[in-house]
C-alpha positions, 0 to 999 in steps of 0.5 A: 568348279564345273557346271555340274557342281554349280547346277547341284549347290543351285538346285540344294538352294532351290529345294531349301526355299520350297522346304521353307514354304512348309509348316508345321501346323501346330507353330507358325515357322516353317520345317526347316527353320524349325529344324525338322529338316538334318540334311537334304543330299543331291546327287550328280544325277539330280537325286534327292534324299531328305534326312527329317524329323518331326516335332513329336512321336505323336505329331498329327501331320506324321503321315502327310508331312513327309508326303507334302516334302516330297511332292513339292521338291519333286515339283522342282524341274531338275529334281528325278 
């Protein structure tokens, strides 16, 4: 495996634990133990794409959910 392969599996390891610091504010457990969260792809250039969902149609944080997931994983250094 090369540097670049193992700083990308490191850095997917570090944007499920900020994943897991967010939740969902109608039940207590955090997005991505919840489910909410199908995939999250890094690229070689450190380029990140999350594949979500939310808890209903008609969820109150639809709006400023997807927000919060994206500003916190892009808080994290290797993250462009």
């Amino acid at each position: 495996m090369s540097e670049q392969t193992i700083d990308i599996e490191k850095l997917g390891e570090q944007i499920v634990r900020v994943l897991k610091t967010i939740y969902d504010p109608e039940i207590p457990v955090d997005i991505y133990e919840l489910g909410l969260i199908y995939d999250v792809f890094v690229n070689e250039d450190c380029e990140v794409k999350i594949l979500m969902t939310l808890t209903s149609p008609n969820c109150p944080v639809a709006e400023s959910l997807p927000q919060e997931v994206n500003e916190k994983v892009k808080s994290l250094d290797q993250v462009k």
